[in-house]
Backbone bond lengths (Angstrom), bond angles and torsions (degrees), N, CA, C in turn:
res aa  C-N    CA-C-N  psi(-1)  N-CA   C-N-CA  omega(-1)  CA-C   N-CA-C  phi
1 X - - - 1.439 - - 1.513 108.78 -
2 X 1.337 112.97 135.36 1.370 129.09 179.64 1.522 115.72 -75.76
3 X 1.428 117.84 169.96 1.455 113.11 172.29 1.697 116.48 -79.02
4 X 2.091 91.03 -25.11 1.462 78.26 -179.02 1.879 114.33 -101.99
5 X 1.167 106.98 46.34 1.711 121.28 -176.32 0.856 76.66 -108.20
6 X 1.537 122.48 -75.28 1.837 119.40 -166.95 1.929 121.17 -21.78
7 X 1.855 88.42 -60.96 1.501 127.73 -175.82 1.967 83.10 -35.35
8 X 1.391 113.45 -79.03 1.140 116.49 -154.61 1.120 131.47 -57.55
9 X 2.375 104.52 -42.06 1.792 103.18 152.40 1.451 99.49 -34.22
10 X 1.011 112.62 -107.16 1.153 124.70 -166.05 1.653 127.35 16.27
11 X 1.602 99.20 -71.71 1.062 118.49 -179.17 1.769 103.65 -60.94
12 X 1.460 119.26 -51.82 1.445 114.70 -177.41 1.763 114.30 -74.12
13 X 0.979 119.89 -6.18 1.318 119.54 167.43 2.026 110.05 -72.92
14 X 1.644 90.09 -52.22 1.693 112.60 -172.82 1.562 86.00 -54.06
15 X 1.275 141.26 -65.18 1.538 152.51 -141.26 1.680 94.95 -66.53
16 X 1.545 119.08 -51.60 1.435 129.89 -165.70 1.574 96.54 -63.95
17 X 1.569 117.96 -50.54 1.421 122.31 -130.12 2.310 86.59 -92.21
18 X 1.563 105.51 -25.28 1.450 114.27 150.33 1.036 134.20 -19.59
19 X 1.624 101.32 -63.28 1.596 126.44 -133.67 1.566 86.55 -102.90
20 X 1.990 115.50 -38.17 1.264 107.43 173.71 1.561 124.79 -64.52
21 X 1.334 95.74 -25.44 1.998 103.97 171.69 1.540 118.55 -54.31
22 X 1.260 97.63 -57.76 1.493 119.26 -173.35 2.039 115.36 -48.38
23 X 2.109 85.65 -31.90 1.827 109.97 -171.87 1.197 94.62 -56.67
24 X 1.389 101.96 -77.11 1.747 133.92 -176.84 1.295 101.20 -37.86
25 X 1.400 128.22 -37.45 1.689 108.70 -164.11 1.406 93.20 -96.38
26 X 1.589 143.67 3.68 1.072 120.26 177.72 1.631 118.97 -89.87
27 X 1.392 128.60 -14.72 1.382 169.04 -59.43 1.517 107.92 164.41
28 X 1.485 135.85 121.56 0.935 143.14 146.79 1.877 111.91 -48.73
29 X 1.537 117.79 39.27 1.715 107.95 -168.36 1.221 103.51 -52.49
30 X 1.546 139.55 -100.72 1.076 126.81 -171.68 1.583 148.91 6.08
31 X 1.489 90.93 -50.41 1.768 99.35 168.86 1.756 114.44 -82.96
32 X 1.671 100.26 -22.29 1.630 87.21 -178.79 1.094 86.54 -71.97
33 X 1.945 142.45 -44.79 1.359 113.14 -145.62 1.347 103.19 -73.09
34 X 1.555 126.37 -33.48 1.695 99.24 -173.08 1.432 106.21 -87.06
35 X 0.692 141.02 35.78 1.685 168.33 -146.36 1.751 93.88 -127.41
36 X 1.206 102.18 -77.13 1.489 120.44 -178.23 1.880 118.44 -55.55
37 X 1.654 103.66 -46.50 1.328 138.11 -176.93 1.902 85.03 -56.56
38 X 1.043 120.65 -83.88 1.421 128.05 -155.79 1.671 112.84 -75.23
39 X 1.229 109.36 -11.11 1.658 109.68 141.87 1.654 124.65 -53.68
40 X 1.383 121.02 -44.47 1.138 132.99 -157.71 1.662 100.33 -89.41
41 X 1.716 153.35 -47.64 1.133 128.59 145.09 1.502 147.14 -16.17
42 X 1.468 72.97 -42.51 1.829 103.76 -149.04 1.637 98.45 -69.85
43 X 1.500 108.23 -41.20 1.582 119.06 -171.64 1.460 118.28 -93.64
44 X 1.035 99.74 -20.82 1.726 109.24 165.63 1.388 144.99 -108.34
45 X 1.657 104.95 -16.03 1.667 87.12 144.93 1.080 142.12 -96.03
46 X 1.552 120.86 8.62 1.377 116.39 148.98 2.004 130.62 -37.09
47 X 1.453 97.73 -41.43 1.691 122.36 -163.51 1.961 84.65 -89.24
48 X 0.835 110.01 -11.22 1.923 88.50 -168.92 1.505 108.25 -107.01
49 X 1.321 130.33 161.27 1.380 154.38 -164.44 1.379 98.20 -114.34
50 X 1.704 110.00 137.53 1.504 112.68 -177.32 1.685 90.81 -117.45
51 X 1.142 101.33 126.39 1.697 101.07 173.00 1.471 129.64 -115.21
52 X 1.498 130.87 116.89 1.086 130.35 -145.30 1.702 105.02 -122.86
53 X 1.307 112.83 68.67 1.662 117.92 -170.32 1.425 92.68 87.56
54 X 1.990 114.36 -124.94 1.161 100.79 176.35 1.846 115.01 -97.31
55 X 0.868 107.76 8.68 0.989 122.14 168.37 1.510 136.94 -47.43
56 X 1.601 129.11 83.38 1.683 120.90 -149.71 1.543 112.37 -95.95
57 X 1.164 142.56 98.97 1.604 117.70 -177.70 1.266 109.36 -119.04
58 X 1.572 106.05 118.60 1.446 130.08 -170.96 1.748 98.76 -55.66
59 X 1.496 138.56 160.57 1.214 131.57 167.14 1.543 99.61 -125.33
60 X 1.564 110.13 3.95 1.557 94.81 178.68 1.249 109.37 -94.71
61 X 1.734 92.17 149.06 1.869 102.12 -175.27 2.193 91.02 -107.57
62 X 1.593 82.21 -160.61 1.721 104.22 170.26 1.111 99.38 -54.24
63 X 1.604 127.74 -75.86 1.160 139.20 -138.38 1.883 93.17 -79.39
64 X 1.083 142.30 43.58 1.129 148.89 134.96 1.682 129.83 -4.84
65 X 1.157 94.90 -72.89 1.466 162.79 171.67 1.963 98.74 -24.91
66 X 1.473 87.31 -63.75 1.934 123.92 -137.09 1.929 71.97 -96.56
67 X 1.467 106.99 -46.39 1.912 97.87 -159.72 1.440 90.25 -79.67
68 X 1.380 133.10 -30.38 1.558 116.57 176.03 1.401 104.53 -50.67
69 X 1.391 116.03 -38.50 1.853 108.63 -152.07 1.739 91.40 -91.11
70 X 1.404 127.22 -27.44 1.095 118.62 -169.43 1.892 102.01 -76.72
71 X 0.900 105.46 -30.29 1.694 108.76 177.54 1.252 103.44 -70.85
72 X 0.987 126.30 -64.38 1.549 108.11 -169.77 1.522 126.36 -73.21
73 X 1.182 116.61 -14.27 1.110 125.77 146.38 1.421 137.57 -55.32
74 X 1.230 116.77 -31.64 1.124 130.50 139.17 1.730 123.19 -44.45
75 X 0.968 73.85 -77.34 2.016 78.90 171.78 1.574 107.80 -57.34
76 X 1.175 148.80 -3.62 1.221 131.44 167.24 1.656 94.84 -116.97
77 X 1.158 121.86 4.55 1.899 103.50 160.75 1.522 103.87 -94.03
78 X 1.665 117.56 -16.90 1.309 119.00 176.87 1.710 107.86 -67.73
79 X 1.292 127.59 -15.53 1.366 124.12 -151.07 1.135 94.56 -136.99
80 X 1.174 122.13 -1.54 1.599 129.75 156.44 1.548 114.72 -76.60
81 X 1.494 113.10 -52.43 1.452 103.32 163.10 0.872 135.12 -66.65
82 X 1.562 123.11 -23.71 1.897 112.63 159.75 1.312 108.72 -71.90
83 X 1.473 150.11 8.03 1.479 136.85 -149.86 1.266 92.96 -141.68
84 X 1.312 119.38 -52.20 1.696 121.74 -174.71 1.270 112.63 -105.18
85 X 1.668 143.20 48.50 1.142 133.24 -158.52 1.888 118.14 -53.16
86 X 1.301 109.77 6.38 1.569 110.65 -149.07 1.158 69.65 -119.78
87 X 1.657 155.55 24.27 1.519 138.29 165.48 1.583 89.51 -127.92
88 X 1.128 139.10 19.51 1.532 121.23 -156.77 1.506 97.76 -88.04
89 X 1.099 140.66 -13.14 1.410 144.31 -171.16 1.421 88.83 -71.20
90 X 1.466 114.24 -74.00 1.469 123.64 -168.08 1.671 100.73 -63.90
91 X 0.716 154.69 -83.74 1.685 144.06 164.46 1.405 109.63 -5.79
92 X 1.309 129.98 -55.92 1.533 138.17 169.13 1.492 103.68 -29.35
93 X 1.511 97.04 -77.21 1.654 116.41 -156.09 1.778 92.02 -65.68
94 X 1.106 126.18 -36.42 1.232 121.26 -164.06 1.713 89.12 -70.41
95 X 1.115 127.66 -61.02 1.461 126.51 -157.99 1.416 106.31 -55.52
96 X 1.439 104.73 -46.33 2.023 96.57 177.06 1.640 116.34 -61.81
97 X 1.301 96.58 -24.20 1.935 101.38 -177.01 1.543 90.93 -61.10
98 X 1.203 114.46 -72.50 1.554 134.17 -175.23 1.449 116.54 -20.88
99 X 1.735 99.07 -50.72 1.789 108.25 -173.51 1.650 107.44 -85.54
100 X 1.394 100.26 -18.37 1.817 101.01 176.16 1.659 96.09 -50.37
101 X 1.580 96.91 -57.76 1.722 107.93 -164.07 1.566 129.94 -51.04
102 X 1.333 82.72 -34.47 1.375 94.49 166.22 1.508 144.14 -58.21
103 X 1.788 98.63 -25.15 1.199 113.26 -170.30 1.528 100.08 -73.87
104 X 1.123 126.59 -28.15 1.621 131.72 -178.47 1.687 97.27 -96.69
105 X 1.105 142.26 -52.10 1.720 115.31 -154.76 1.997 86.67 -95.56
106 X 0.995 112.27 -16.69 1.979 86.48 -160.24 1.801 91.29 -121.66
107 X 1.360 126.76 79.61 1.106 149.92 144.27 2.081 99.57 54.67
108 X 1.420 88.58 75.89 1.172 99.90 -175.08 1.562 111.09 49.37
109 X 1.519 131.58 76.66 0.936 126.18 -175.20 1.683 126.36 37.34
110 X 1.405 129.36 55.10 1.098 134.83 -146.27 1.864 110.25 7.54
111 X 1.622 98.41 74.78 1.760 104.85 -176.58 1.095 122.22 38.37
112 X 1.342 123.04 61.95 1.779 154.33 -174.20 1.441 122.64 56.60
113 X 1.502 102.11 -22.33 1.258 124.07 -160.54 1.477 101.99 -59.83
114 X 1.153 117.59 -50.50 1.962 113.12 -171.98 1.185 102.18 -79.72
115 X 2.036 128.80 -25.90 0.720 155.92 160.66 1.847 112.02 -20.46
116 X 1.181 105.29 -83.60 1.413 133.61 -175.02 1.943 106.74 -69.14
117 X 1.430 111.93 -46.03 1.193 120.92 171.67 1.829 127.62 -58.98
118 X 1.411 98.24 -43.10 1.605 104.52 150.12 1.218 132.37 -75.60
119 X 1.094 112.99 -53.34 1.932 110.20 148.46 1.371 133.92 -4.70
120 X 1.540 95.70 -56.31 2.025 112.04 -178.76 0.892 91.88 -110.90
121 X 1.510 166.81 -29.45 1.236 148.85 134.52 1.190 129.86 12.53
122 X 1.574 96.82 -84.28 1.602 135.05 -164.92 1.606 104.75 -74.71
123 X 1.781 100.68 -38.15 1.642 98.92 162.22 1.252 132.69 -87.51
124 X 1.570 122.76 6.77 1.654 126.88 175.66 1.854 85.26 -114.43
125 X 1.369 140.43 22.30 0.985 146.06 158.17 1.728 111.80 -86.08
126 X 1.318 88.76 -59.68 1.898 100.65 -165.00 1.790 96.71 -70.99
127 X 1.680 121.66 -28.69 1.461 119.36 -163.34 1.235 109.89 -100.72
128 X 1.467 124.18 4.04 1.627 139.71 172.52 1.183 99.01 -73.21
129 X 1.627 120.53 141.13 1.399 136.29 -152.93 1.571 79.39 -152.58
130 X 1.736 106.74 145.00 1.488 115.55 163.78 1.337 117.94 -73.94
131 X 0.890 170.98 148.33 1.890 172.42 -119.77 1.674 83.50 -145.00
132 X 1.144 102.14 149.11 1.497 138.02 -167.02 1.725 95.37 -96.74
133 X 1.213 102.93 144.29 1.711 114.20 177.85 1.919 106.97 -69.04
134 X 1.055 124.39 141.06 1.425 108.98 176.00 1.401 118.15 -93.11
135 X 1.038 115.51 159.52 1.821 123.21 -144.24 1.870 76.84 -101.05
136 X 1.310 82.60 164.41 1.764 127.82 -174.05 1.647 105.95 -73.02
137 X 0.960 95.36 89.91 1.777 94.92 177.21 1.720 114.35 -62.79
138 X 1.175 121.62 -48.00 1.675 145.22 -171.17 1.601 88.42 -51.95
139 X 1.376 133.99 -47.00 1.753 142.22 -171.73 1.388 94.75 -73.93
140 X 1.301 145.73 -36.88 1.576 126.36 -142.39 1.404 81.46 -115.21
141 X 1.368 142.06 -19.15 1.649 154.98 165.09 1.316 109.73 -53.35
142 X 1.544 103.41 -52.13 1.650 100.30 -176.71 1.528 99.23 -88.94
143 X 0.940 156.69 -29.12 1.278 139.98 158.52 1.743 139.32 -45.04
144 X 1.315 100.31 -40.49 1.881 118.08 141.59 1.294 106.82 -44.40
145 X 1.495 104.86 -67.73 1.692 83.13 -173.26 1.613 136.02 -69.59
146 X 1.398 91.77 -12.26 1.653 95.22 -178.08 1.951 95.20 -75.54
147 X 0.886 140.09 -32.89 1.541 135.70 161.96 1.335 117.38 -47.75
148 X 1.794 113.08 110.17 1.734 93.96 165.11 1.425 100.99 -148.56
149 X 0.926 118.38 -152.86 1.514 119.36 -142.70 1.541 108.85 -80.83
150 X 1.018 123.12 -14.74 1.476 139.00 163.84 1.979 103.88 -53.67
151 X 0.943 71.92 -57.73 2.046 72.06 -161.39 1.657 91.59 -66.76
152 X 1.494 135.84 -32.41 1.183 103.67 -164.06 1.594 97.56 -93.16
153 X 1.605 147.52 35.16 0.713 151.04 174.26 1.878 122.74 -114.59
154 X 1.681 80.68 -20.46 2.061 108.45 -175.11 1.654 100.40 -47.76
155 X 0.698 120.55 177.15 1.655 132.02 162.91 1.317 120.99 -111.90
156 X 1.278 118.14 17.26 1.357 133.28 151.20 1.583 121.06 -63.38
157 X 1.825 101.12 -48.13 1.568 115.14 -167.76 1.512 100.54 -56.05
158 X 0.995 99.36 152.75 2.253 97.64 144.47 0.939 120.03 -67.37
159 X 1.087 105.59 163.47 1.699 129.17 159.19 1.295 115.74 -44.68
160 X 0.946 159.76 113.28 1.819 142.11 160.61 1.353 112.02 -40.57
161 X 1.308 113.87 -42.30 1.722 125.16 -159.21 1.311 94.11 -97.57
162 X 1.463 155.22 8.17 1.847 121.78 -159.85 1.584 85.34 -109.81
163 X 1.405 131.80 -21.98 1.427 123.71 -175.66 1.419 102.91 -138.66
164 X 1.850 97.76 149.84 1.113 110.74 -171.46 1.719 97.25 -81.75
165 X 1.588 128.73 162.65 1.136 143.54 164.50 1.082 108.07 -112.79
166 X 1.794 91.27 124.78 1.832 97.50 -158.01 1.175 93.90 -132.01
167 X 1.924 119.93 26.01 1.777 130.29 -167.45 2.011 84.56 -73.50
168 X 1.088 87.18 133.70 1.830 112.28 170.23 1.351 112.51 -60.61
169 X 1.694 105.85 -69.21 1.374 111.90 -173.49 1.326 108.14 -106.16
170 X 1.336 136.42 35.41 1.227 135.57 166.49 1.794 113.35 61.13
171 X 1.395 83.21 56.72 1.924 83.33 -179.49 1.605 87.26 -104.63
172 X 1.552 112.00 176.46 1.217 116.98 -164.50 1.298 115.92 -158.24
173 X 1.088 136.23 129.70 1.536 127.84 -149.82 1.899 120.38 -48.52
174 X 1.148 113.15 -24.30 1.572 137.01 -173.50 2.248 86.32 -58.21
175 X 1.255 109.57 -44.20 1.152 109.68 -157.94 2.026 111.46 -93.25
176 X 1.482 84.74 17.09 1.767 85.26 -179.03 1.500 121.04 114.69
177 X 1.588 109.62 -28.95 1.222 117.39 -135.92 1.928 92.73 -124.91
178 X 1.137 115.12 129.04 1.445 106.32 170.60 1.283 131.10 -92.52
179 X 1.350 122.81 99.85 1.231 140.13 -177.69 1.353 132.53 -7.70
180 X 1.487 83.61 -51.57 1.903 99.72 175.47 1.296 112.76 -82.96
181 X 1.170 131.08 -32.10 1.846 96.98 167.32 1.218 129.58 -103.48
182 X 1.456 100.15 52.61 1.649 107.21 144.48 2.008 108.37 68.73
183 X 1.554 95.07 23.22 1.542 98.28 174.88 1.815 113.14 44.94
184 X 1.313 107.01 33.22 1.727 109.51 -178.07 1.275 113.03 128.83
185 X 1.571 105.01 -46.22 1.798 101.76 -158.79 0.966 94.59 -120.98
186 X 1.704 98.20 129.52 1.259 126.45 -169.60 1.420 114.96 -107.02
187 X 1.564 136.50 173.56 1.251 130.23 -153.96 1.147 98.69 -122.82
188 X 1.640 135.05 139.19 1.482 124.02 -167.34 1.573 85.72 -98.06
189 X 1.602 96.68 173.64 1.513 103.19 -162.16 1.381 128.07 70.64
């Protein structure tokens, strides 16, 4: 093996492991995975046998049935939010309904565990927001520079000192917004 075979794993591993960042950040991932995670308890220990020496104790009840459909349902609202990100609200709300239900038909929420896992799921589902494109640095650069010491001397500017700046989030008149009143909130007195 060469240095530049290495060079290229490398590079095609780096390119994949990218492309998976870029997936994940477009994507509520997190909530589908415990989304997905708390499907998979929930539906299967109903069906399994706990064995204690010779000792056998079945954990399946009636509602059998109800924890198959509630598990996999789960697992396809989990795989709905990585696949359909534009339903994840409704997948959210559906998954916490889902894990409420569970806590009564599938043995205390398959013992909190799918319980608790759909829960924060279904709620880092519904509170996932798409990320905003990032703005043009090279535009807000040339605009600094077109400012120089002339204009802040003009008799156009303000004063620095005649009013207090009471802007919240530091907006600044350049951006629309007038500085001095405090973006809304105003000062009594």
């Amino acid at each position: 093996m060469s240095a530049d075979t290495r060079q290229s794993l490398t590079i095609g591993f780096g390119q994949k492991r990218q492309s998976f960042r870029h997936w994940r950040g477009q994507r509520p991932f997190w909530g589908g995975m415990l989304t997905l995670l708390a499907g998979i308890p929930i539906m299967y220990v109903p069906y399994q046998n706990l064995t204690l020496g010779s000792l056998t104790i079945r954990m399946s009840t009636t509602a059998g049935a109800g924890s198959l459909i509630i598990g996999v349902l789960l697992v396809v609202l989990g795989l709905t939010m990585w696949f359909q990100p534009q339903s994840r609200v409704f997948a959210g709300v559906a998954a916490i309904l889902l894990a409420l239900v569970s806590l009564v038909v599938s043995n205390i929420g398959a013992f909190l565990i799918g319980f608790l896992l759909g829960l924060i799921g279904g709620a880092l589902g519904v509170s996932w927001a798409p990320g905003k494109p990032g703005k043009a640095e090279p535009a807000e650069s040339a605009a600094q520079a077109e400012f120089t010491e002339e204009d802040a001397t003009s008799p156009a500017a303000p004063e620095e000192g005649s009013r207090d700046n009471t802007a919240v989030s530091g907006a600044s008149p350049a951006d629309g917004v007038d500085a001095y009143d405090g973006n809304g909130r105003h000062r009594a007195g």
